[in-house]
TIPA-140380 format. One record per residue (C-alpha): x, y, z. Coordinates in steps of 0.2 Angstrom, whole numbers, plus 5000, padded with zeros to 4 digits. Layout:
% TIPA-140380
XYZ/...
//
This chain:
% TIPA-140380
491550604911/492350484898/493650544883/492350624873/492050774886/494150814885/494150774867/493150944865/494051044877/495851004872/495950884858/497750864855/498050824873/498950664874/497850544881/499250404879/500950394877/502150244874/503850274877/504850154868/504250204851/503850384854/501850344851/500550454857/498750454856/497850614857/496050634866/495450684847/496150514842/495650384854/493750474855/493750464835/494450294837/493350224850/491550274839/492150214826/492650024834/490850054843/489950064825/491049934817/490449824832/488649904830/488749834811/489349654818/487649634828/488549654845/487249734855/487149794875/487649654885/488949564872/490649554873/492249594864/494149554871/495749594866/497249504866/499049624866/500549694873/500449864879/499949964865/498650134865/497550034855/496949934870/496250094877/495350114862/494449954861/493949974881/493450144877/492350084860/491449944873/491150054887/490350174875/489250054867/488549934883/489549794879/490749684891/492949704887/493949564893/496049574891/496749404887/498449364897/499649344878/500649234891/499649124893/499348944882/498448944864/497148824877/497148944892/496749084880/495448994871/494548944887/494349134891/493549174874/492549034876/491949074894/491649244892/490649214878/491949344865/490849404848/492349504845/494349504845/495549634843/497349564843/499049644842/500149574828/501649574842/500649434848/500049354831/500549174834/499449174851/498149244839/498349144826/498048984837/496649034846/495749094830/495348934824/494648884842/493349004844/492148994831/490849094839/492149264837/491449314822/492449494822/494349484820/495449624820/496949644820/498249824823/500149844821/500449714806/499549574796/498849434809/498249284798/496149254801/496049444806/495549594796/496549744796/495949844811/496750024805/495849974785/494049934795/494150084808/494450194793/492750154785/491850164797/490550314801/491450444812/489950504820/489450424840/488050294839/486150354844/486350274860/487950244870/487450134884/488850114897/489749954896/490949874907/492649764910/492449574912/494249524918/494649364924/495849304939/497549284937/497549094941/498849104951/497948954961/497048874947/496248904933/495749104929/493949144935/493049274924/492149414936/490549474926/489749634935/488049714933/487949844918/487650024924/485750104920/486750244911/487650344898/489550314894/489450534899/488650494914/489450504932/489450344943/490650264940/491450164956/493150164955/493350324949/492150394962/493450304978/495150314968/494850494960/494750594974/495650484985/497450514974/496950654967/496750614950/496350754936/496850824922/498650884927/498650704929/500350614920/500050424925/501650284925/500950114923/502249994919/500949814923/500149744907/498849814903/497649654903/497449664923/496349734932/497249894939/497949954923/496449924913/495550004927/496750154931/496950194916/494950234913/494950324927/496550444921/495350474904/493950494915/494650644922/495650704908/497450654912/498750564902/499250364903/501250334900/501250154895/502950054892/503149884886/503649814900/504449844918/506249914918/506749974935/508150104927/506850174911/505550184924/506550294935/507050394920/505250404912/504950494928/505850634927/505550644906/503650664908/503550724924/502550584932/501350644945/500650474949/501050304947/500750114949/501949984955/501849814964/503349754979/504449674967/504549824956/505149924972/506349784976/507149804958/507349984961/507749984977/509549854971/509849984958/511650044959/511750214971/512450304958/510850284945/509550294960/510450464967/510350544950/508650494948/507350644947/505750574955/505250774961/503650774952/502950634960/501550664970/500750494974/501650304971/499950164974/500449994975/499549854977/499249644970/500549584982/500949615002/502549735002/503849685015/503949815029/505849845024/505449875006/504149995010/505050105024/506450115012/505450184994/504550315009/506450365014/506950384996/505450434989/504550535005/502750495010/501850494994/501650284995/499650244996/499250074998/497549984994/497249804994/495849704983/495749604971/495049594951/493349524958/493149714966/492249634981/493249774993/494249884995/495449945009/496550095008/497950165018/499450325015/501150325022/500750425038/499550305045/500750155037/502150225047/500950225062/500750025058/501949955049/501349825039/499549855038/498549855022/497350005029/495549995034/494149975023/493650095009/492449995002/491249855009/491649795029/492949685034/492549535044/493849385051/493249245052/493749065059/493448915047/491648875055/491149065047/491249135066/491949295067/493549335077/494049465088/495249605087/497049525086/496649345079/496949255061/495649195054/495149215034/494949385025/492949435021/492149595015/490449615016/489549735003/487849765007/486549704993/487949644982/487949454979/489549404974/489649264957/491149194946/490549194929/490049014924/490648924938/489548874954/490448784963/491948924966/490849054969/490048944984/492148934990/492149094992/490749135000/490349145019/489448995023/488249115033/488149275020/488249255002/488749445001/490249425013/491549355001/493449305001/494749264989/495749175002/496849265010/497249265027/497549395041/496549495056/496349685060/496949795075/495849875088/495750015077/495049905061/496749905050/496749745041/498449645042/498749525030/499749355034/499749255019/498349165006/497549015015/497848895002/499948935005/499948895025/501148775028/500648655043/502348575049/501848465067/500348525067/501048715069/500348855056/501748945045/501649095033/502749085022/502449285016/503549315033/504949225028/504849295009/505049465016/506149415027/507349355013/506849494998/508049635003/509649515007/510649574994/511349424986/509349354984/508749424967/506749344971/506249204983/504549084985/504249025002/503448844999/502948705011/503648525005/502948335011/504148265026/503748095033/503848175051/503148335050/501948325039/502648485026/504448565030/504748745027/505748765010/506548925003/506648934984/507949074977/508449154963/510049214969/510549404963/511649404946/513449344947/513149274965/513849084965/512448984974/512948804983/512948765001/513948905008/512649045001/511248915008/512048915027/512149105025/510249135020/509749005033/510949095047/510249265042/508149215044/508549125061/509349295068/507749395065/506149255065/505749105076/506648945070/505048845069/504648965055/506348965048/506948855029/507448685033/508248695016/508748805001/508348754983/509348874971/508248914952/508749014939/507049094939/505649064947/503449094942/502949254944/501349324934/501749494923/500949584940/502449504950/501149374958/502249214962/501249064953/501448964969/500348834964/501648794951/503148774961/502148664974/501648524961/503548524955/503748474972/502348334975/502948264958/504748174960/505148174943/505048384941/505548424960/507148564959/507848494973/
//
């Protein structure tokens, strides 16, 4: 189904609300909306197979411009409005954008890359005047009302975050279907799986541009449900926004637990979070303490599935069989999980080698770029692909993840991951965030170095570093423990709570930028 099928059978339902400004857009609206953007597109010359993006905050607009593609048979791409005027304009350029709809919250962003990206030949532009760009409310409402003829099914291009270099756009296979036609993947595993539907009120506080909000939120109108939207992540307005719409389901990544989690007892106990039925969380490995305590506040409702925006698998696991094996990530949903050694060989039970999921007569490709697509491919199988992490399964086939390859620290010729020392260090209540880095020493080769953001009105120095280095070595081996403590004000992280660890590394290899 698609917003058209519950635009007939309950119209004013809201198929998205934002709650800062009170806005909501109705099934009625965002199917009227969509045809309309799909004929305006039409009128452009973008035909089945071109590509429109859109470059905002979280605003229900963007749900009408992925709804408008995926009705017409074209490609949507949501540009990070974080990122550089160049970053931005290599996206446009790479995924080949005919179109772009921008939010005038984020005009100067759109503003520079205008003039970058001659071949965008369609500019529009919602919520205020964006210089280069026509007014998007003005051109939707000249625009026929009725759907187009034929409404091919389109689908979402969405680039990596580039947490460890530059973003890689993932270009699928268009569907052999109609936007009203059933097939669609991830509302055929994720549907049933949390019971999605049309009672369905969905929290999704990450930006909208990433894959599982963008994703998500289709499913939601698949199935006729309703998307609540905010800005931005607020541990005590999301705890409230639960209890005013009666969230049923909802999306969060580790850090967002951890923010609640430090939440003064008196707003966490008064907190109504009785209507929730299913909490997922993925884009990041959750600490085992974090986890344990959002089941014991919230109860068992925490589903877990771990993959990544290039969709090449998919494993899944709910809080009973978490609770079973602490830790675990689930088995595979979609695709087969193989371990393999750095030769390609496959590992037993039990061993760490790097993550691949096989998926049987699906080639795995980054658009417009060879020479990654071969890094992350088995050197055996070019439908087993990886995106780097690292980890092994259990006898029973649950997939434990130890860390991403490219962040193994090799200090003596001994292998640390520094995601156990993280979560090690997330819930110590004077350590607001923490990165886990691996720094050049003469003797070792890399030393083990914490970086923290210590909790607000905390005083950092030598005293709080002896206490964070005493408090690992009580419950890991010293070998894996910090040398040494760096103290930041702040530290990288993506909008999805991704640390930017490649970032923090080259402040460390250049002497000029290292924090400590």
């Amino acid at each position: 189904m698609f917003p058209g099928t519950h635009a007939r059978t309950h119209p004013d339902k809201p198929a998205v609300i934002a709650p800062e400004s009170g806005r909501t857009l109705t099934y009625a609206e965002l199917d009227d909306r969509s045809r309309r953007l799909a004929h305006v597109l039409h009128e452009a010359g973008l035909r089945r197979g071109d590509h429109i993006a859109f470059l905002s905050d979280n605003a229900p607009e963007v749900f009408e411009v992925y709804w408008a593609a995926l009705r017409s048979g074209l490609y949507v791409t949501g540009v990070n409005h974080h990122l550089s005027a160049d970053e931005a304009t290599y996206i446009l350029g790479d995924c080949g954008a005919r179109a772009l709809v921008a939010s005038a919250a984020v005009a100067e962003l759109a503003e520079a890359v205008s003039s970058q990206v001659p071949a965008v030949d369609r500019r529009l532009a919602f919520g205020g005047a964006v210089t280069g760009f026509d007014d998007y409310d003005a051109v939707l409402g000249a625009a026929p009302d009725g759907p187009l003829p034929d409404e091919p099914r389109g689908a979402d291009m969405l680039y990596s975050s580039g947490t460890t270099g530059r973003p890689k756009g993932i270009k699928p296979a268009l569907p052999d279907r109609q936007v009203d036609e059933p097939g669609d993947l991830y509302t055929a595993v994720f549907g049933p799986m949390y019971a999605f539907g049309d009672d369905t009120v969905y929290y999704s506080p990450a930006p909208v541009y990433h894959a599982a909000p963008l994703r998500f939120g289709g499913i939601v109108h698949a199935l006729g449900g309703t998307v609540v939207m905010p800005q931005r992540f607020d541990a005590e307005a999301a705890l409230s926004a639960i209890g005013t719409y009666g969230v049923t389901h909802s999306q969060w990544v580790p850090t967002m637990f951890v923010r609640m989690l430090k939440l003064p007892d008196e707003i966490r106990e008064k907190a109504d979070v009785s209507s929730l039925r299913v909490a997922i969380h993925a884009a990041a490995p959750c600490p085992v303490d974090v986890k344990q305590k959002m089941i014991d506040w919230w109860g068992p409702i925490l589903n877990e599935y771990y993959s990544s925006t290039e969709g090449n698998g998919v494993t899944l696991i709910d809080s009973a069989q978490w609770l079973n094996r602490p830790g675990s990530v689930g088995k595979a949903g979609l695709g087969v999980i193989h371990i393999c050694d750095d030769d390609g060989t496959d590992l037993p039970a039990g061993e760490v080698g790097t993550v691949y999921f096989e998926r049987e007569n699906v080639a795995f490709e980054y658009h417009n770029d060879p020479e990654k697509t071969r890094e992350g491919q088995h050197p055996g199988h070019e439908n087993w692909s990886t995106t780097g992490d690292v980890g092994y399964l259990d006898d029973q086939g649950y997939l434990f993840l130890t860390d991403r390859k490219a962040f193994m620290i090799i200090s003596g010729g001994v292998n640390i991951y520094p995601q156990e020392v993280e979560d090690c260090l997330a819930l110590h209540p004077k350590v607001f965030d923490v990165a886990v880095i691996g720094v050049p020493d003469p003797e070792m080769g890399e030393q083990v170095k914490a970086v923290v953001q210590p909790t607000d009105g905390v005083l950092d120095g030598p005293e709080l570093a002896d206490e964070l280095l005493a408090f690992v070595r009580e419950r890991i081996a010293h070998y894996k423990a910090p040398r040494s403590v760096d103290f930041v004000e702040t530290l990288p992280r993506t909008a999805t709570g991704k640390l930017v660890k490649h970032e923090l590394r080259r402040r460390y290899r250049e002497p000029s930028t290292a924090l400590g």
